[in-house]
C-alpha positions as CSV (number, residue, x, y, z in Angstrom):
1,X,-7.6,9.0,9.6
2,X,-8.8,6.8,7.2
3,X,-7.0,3.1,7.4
4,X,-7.0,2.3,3.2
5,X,-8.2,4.6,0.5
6,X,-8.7,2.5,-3.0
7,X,-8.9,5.8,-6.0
8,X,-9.3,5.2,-9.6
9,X,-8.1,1.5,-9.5
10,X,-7.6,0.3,-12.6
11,X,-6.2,-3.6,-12.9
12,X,-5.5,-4.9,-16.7
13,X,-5.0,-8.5,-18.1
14,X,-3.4,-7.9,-21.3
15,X,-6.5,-5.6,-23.2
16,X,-8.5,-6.9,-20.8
17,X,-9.8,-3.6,-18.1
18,X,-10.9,-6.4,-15.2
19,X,-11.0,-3.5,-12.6
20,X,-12.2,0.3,-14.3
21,X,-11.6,2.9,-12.1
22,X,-12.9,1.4,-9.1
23,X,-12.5,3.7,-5.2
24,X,-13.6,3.5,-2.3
25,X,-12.1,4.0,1.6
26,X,-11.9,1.8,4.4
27,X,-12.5,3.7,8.3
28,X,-10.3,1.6,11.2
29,X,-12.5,-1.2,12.5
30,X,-15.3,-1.2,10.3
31,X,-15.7,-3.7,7.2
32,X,-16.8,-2.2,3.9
33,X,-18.1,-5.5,1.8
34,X,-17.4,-5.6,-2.2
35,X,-20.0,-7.6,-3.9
36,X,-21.3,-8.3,-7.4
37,X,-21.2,-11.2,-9.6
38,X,-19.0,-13.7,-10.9
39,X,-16.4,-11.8,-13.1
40,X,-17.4,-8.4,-11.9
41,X,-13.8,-7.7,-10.7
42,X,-14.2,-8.9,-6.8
43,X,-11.2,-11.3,-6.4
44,X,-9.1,-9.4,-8.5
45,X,-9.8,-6.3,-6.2
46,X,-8.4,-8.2,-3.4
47,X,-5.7,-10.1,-5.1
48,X,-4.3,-6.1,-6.3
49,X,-4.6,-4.8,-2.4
50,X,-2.3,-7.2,-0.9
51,X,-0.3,-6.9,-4.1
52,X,-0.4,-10.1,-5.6
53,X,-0.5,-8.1,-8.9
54,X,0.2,-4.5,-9.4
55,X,-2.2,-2.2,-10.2
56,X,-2.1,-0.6,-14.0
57,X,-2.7,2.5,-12.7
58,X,-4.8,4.2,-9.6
59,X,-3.8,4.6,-5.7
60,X,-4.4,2.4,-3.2
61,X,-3.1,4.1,0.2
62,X,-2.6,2.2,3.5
63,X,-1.8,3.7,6.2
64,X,-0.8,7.2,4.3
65,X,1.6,5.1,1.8
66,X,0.5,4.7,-1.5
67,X,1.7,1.1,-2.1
68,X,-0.4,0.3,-5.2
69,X,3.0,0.3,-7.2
70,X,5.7,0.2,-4.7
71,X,8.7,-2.3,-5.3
72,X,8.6,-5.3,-3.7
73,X,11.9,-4.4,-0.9
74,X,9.9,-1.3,0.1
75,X,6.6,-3.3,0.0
76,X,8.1,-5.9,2.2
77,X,7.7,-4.5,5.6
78,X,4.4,-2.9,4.9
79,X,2.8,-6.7,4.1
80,X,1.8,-7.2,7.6
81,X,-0.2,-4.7,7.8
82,X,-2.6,-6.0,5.1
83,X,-3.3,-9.8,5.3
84,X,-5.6,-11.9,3.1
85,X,-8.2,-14.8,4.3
86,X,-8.4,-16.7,1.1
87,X,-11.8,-18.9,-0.2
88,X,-10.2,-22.0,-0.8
89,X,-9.3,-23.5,3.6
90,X,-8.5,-27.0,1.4
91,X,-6.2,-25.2,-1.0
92,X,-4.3,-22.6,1.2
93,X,-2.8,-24.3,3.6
94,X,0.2,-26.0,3.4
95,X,-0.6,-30.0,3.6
96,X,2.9,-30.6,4.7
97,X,2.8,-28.6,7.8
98,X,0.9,-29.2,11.3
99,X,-1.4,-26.0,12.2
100,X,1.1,-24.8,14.6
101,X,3.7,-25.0,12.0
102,X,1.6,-22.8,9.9
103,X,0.4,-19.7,12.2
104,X,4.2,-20.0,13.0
105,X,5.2,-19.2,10.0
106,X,4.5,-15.6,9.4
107,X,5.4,-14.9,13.4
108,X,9.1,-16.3,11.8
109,X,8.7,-13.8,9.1
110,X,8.8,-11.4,11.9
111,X,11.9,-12.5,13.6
112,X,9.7,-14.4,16.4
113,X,9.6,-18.2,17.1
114,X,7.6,-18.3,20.0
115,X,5.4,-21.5,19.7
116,X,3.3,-20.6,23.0
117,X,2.2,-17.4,20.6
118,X,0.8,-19.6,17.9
119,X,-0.7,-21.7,20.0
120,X,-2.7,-19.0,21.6
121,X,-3.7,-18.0,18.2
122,X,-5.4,-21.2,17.1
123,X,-6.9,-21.4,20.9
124,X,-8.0,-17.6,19.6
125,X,-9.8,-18.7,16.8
126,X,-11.4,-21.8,19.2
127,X,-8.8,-25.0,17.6
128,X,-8.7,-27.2,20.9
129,X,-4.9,-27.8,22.1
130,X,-5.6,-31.5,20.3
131,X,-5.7,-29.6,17.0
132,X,-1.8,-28.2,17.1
133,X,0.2,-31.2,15.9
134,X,-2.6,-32.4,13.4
135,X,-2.1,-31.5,9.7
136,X,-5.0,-29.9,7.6
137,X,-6.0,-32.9,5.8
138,X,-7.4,-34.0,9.5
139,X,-9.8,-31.2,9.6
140,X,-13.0,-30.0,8.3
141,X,-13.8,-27.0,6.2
142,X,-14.8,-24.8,9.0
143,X,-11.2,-25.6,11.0
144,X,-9.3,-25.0,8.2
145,X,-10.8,-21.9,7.9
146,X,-10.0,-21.0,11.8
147,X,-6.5,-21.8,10.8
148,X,-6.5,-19.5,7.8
149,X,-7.6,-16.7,10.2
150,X,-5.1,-17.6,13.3
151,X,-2.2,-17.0,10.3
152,X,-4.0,-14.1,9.1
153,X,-4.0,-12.3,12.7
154,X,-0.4,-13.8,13.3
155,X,1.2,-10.8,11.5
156,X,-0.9,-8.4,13.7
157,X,-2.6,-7.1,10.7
158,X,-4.6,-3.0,10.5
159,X,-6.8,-4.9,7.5
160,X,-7.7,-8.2,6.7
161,X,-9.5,-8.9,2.9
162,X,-11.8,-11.6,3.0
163,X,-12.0,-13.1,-0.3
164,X,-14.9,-15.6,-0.3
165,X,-13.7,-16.6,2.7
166,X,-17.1,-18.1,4.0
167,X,-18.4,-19.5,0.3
168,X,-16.7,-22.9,0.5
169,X,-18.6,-23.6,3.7
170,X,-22.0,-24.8,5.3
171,X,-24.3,-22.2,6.4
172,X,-23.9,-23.4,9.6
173,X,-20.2,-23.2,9.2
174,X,-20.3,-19.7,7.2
175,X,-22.5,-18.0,10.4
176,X,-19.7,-19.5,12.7
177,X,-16.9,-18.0,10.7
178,X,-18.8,-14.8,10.6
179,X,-19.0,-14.5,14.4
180,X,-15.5,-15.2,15.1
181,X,-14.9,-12.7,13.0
182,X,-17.0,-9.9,14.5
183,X,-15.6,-11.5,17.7
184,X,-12.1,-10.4,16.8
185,X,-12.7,-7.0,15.2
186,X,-14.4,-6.0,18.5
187,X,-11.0,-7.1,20.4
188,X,-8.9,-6.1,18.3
189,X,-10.1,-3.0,16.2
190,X,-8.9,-4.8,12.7
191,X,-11.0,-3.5,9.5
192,X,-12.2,-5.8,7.0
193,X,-12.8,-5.9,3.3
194,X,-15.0,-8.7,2.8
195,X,-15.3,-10.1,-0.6
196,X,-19.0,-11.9,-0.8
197,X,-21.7,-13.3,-3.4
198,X,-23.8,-13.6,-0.3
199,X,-26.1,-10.9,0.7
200,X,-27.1,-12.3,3.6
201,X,-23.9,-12.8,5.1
202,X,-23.3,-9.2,3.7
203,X,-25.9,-7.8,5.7
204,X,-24.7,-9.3,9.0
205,X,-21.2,-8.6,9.0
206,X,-20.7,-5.0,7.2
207,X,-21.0,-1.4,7.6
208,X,-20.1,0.0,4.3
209,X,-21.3,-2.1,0.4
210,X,-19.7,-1.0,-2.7
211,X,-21.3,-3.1,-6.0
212,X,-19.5,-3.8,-8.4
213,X,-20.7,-4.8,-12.4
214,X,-17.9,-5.2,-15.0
215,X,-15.5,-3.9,-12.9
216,X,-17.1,-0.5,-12.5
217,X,-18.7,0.3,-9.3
218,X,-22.1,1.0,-9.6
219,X,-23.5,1.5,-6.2
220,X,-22.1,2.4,-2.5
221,X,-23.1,3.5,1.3
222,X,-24.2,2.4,4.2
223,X,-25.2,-2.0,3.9
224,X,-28.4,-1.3,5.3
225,X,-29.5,1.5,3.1
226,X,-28.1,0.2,-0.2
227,X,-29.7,-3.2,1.1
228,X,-33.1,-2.0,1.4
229,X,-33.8,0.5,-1.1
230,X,-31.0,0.1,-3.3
231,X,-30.3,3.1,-6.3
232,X,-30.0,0.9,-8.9
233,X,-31.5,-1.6,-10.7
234,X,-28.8,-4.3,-11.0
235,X,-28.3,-3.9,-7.0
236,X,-31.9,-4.7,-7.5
237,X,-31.4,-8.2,-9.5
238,X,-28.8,-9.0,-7.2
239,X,-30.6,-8.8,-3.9
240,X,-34.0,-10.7,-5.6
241,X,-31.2,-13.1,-7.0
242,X,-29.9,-14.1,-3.2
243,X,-33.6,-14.3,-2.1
244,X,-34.7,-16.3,-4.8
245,X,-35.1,-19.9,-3.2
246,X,-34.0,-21.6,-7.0
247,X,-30.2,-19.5,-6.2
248,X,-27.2,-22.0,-5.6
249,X,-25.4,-19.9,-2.8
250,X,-26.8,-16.7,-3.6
251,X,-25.8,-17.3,-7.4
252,X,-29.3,-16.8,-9.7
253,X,-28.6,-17.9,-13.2
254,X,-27.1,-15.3,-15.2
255,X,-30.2,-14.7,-16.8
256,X,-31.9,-12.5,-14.3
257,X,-28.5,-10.3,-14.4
258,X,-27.9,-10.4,-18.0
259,X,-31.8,-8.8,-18.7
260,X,-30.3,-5.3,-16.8
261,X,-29.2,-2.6,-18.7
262,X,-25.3,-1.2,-17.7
């Protein structure tokens, strides 16, 4: 059975159609990668799957339960099964609590206090025992990250979105992430939908690529395929934008993007 099936998503700020009929499905433990660029409607895909804003119209079914406009008490004990890995390690942990205290949290949530559990998380995600009573401002980029994912996996998620959750990073950093991450869909079986400007990454960590361009979707299939003969000719721009060596993280200016026709 299909794990999430996204159909004719449509996400509005004020007149504003930021997402336009977007769908696409998600199989259990396989990761289906959005990309496209800035202000295509990425982010705001993500932020309307774990509901951090409702949908103006469109289905987005988990698990066989439409919950793109469920009320937040019926929502509530649905959340786990959908976590969110956000871009920002500096800015989504909490700078008050020690890493322990955080992958706790959402295993409290649950009706579970069981330190030894978090602790096995952030040992899961390779955070050394020296690392549980340290706060996040004591860590780098890359460790924050880890933490970000042992409180993701804390609430035993079926999907985890990944928005940008490797662009604030060092390559070396981002490759790391990226392993751990196919390290724990292997154990595990959790499906990802991994937010990206970064082909390259892209390539190595999904199965399935939808593009996106003004909030449409304008390309999908197999990563491979769409990768290297893709349909159309912004999916074009884009890849020749991430191998251009004058890109800043896979971003070209805008001016190799703007010269394609919609």
């Amino acid at each position: 059975m299909t794990l999430l099936a996204v159909e004719n998503l449509v996400v509005q700020y004020g007149d504003f159609r930021a997402v336009d009929g977007v769908s696409f499905a998600v199989e259990p433990g396989t990761t289906l990668a959005i990309v496209g660029e800035s202000g295509s409607g990425k982010s705001t895909i993500a932020a309307a799957l774990v509901r951090l804003i409702r949908p103006a119209s469109g289905r987005i079914v988990l698990g066989g339960t439409d919950i793109a406009q469920l009320p937040e008490k019926r929502l509530r004990p649905l959340r786990h099964k959908i976590q969110m890995i956000f871009q920002d390690p500096y800015g989504s942990l909490d700078p008050h609590l020690t890493a322990q205290e955080i992958v706790a949290e959402p295993l409290r949530l649950r009706g579970r206090r069981d330190r030894a559990e978090a602790r096995t998380l952030l040992d899961r995600v390779g955070l050394p025992a020296s690392a549980y009573d340290r706060r996040p401002a004591e860590f780098s980029g890359g460790q924050r990250q880890r933490i970000g994912i042992a409180r993701a996996l804390a609430s035993e998620p079926e999907l985890l979105v990944c928005d940008e959750a490797t662009s604030a990073l060092d390559v070396s950093v981002q490759a790391q992430v990226v392993d751990l991450l196919r390290e724990i869909q292997r154990e595990t079986g959790v499906a990802y939908v991994f937010i990206s400007h970064n082909l390259g990454v892209v390539k190595e960590i999904s199965d399935q690529v939808v593009v996106l361009r003004g909030g449409r979707v304008v390309e999908s299939g197999p990563t491979q395929q769409v990768l290297a003969a893709p349909a159309e000719p912004y999916t074009r721009a884009l890849r020749s934008a991430a191998l251009d060596p004058t890109t800043i993280r896979g971003r070209k200016p805008r001016a190799i993007l703007a010269g394609v026709k919609p």
